[in-house]
N, C-alpha and C positions, 0 to 999 in steps of 0.2 A: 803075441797079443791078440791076433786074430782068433786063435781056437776059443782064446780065455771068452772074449765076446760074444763068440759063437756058444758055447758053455752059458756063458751067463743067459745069453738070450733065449736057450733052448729051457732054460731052469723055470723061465716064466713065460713056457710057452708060446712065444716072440720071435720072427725072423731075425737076426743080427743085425739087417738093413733099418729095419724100424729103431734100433736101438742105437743107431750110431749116426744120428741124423744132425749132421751140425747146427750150431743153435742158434744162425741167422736165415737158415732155412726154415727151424723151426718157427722162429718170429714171422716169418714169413705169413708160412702154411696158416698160423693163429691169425693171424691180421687179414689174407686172404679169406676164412671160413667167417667173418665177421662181415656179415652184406651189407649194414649199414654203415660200417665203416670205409667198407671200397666204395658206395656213393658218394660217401662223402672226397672220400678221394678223389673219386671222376670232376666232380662238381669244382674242387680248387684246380685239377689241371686242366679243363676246362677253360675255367677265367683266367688261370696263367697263361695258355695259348692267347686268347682274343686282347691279352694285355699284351702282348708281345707280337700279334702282326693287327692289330688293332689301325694303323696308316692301310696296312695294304687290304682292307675288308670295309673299312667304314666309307659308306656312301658319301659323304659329304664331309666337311672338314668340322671339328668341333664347335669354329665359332664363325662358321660361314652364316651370316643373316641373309635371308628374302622375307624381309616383310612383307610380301601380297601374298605366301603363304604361312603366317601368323597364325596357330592355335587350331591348326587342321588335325582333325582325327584321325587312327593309325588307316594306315592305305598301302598300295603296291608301291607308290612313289617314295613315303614314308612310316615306313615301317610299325614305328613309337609311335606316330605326329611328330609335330614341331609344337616347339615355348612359344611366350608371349614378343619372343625376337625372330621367328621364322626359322629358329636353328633347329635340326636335325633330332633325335630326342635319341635315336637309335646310334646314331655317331654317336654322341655325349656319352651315352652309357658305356659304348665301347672303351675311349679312351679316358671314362672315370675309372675302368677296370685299374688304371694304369697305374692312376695316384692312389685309391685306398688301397693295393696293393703294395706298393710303394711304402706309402706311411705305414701298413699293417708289419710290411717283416722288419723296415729297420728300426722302429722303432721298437721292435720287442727286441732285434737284435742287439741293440745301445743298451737297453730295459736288462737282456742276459747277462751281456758284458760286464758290466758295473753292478750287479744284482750279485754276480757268481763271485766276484772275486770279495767284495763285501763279505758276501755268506763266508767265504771259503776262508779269510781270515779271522773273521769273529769265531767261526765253531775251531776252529787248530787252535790259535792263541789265546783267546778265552778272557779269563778274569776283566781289567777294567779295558781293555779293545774291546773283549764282547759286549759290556757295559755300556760303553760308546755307541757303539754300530748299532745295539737291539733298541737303544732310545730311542737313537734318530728314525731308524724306523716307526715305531712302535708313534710320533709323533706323524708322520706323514700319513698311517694309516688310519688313524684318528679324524682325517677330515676326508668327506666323499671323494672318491676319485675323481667324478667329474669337475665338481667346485674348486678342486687344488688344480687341477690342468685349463682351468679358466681366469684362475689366480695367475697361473705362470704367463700364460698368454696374455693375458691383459699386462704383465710386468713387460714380458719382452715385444710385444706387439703383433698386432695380426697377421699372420701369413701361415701355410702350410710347412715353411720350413719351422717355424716355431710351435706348431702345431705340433709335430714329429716330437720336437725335443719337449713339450710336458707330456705327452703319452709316456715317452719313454722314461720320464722321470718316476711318473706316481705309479709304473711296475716296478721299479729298481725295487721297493721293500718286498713285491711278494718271489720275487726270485731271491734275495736276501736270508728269507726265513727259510724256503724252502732247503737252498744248498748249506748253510749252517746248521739245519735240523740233520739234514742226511751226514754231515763233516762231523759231527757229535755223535756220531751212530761210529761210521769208519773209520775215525779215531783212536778208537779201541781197540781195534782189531789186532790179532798178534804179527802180522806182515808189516803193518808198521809202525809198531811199538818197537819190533827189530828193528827196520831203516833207521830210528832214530836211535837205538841205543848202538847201532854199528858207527854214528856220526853224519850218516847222509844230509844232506843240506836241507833246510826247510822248504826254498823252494821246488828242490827235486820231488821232495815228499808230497808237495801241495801238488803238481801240477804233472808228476808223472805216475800219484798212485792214489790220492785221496782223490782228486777231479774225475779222473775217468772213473772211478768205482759211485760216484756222485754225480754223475752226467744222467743218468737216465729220468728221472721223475724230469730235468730241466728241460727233457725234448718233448714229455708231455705238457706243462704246464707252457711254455714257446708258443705249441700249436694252436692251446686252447687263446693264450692272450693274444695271438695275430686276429682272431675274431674280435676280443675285445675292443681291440686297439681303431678295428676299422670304425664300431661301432661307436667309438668315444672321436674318431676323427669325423666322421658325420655328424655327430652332433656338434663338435665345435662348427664344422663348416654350418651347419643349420642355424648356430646362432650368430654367426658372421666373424666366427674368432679364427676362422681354417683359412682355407682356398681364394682366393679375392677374382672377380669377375673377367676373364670371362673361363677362367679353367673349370671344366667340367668335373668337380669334385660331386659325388652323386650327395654329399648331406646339404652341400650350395644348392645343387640344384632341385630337393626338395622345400630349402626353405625359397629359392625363387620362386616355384610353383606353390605354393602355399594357401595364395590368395584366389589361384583357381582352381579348387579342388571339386567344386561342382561343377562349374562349365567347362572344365579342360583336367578330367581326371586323370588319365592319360600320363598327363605330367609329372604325376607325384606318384602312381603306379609303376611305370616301370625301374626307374632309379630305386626306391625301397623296393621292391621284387629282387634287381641285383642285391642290394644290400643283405637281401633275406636269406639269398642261397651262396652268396658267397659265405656269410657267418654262421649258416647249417652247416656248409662243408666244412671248413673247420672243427667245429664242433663235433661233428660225427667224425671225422680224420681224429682229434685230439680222442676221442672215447676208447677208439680203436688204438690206440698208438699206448693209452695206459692200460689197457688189459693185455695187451703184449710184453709192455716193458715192466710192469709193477708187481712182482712177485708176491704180494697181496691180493690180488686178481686172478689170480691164476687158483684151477681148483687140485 
């Protein structure tokens, strides 16, 4: 096998080394020579470190008040400034890292879980299940994401744990469509057209040859909605449906800064600045992640 490689590779002028390059290294090397993609990368592990020793770096505690230092500008003492409560503005950012992080993976992970296997039944079984499933979709995505996850929240009540759970509900359809689009392609294919005409189980088939063959687009479109998600979780905390007082959620604590946006800009600067590179990184990580994984991408 070795010669034949060597043969082949000498036929197109090509070391055998170049031509036998596994093809997680190759994902690799692609995703490496993408620069905006590796910043974006640095940029989420980044904010994943300072969310994670976030207690042992932040100067003050998130909801430590000194009122006789209320609304002071950034300094060596305080970095950000302090709010309209003497707290900290540089703590708070840290340990907001903590919760729109938080909310951004698991609720896309709840959003993939229930998205995937939706898809992944409606595109196998088909007729009136897919019938079913493509409705209820096709009705959730009918109304603005944001207005349906202020609907949910207003039904179940304000907090960040309910918060999580409408993000994660109003992506369940676009992971839905995506994995039953891709399940309708794989479907076909002759590997398991055989599994099934040898007898193999439907669930074997689902979940040890269609899923992994249908996994990839779902790791790009993951990384792209953890930005969303953060972005739709700020604005619930922005409009008081998220985080409740005094947890440092950075969309709370743009809408508590709101009112001082010219005498203590400060306040509302740096929480959207995080919010802005934490949802870049993302962004540039998901771009990079589908020109590696998407075989339409590729030239």
């Amino acid at each position: 096998m070795a010669e034949i490689a060597r043969n082949t590779a000498d036929l197109h002028g090509m070391p055998a080394e170049e031509k036998l390059i596994p093809p997680w290294k190759e994902a690799f090397l692609s995703f490496y020579k993408n620069r905006l993609a590796v910043i974006g990368l640095v940029i989420v592990i980044f904010f994943i470190i300072i969310a994670v020793i976030a207690p042992l770096i932040a100067p003050y505690g998130f909801k430590e008040q000194v009122m006789s230092e209320r609304m002071q500008a950034p300094s060596s003492k305080h970095w950000f400034g302090t709010d309209d409560f003497g707290r900290d503005i540089f703590s708070r950012v840290l340990y907001g890292a903590r919760i729109s992080l938080w909310v951004g993976f698991f609720s896309v992970l709840g959003s993939v879980m229930i998205g995937t296997f939706l898809g992944i039944v409606a595109g196998y079984y088909g007729h009136w299940v897919d019938t079913i499933i493509s409705r209820i979709f096709d009705i959730m995505l009918a109304f603005p994401s944001i207005l349906l996850a202020i609907a949910i929240v207003a039904i179940l009540g304000p907090s960040l744990q309910n918060a999580l759970i409408a993000i994660a509900i109003i992506n369940v359809p676009n992971f839905g469509r995506l994995v039953r689009s891709k399940v309708l392609s794989v479907k076909q294919d002759e590997y398991i057209m055989a599994a099934s005409a040898i007898g193999m189980k439907d669930s074997r088939i689902l979940f040890r040859h269609i899923l992994p063959n249908s996994i990839s687009p779902v790791i790009v479109q993951a990384t792209l909605a953890i930005a969303t998600a953060i972005i739709e979780a700020a604005a619930l905390g922005f409009l008081g449906l998220g985080a409740t007082p005094p947890t440092p959620e950075w969309g709370k604590m743009l809408a508590d800064s709101k009112n001082y946006i010219t005498n203590a800009p400060w306040t509302l600067f740096f929480p959207g600045m995080a919010i802005m590179l934490t949802v870049l990184g993302f962004n540039l990580m998901g771009d990079g992640l589908r020109d590696v994984l998407d075989p339409k991408m590729k030239n």
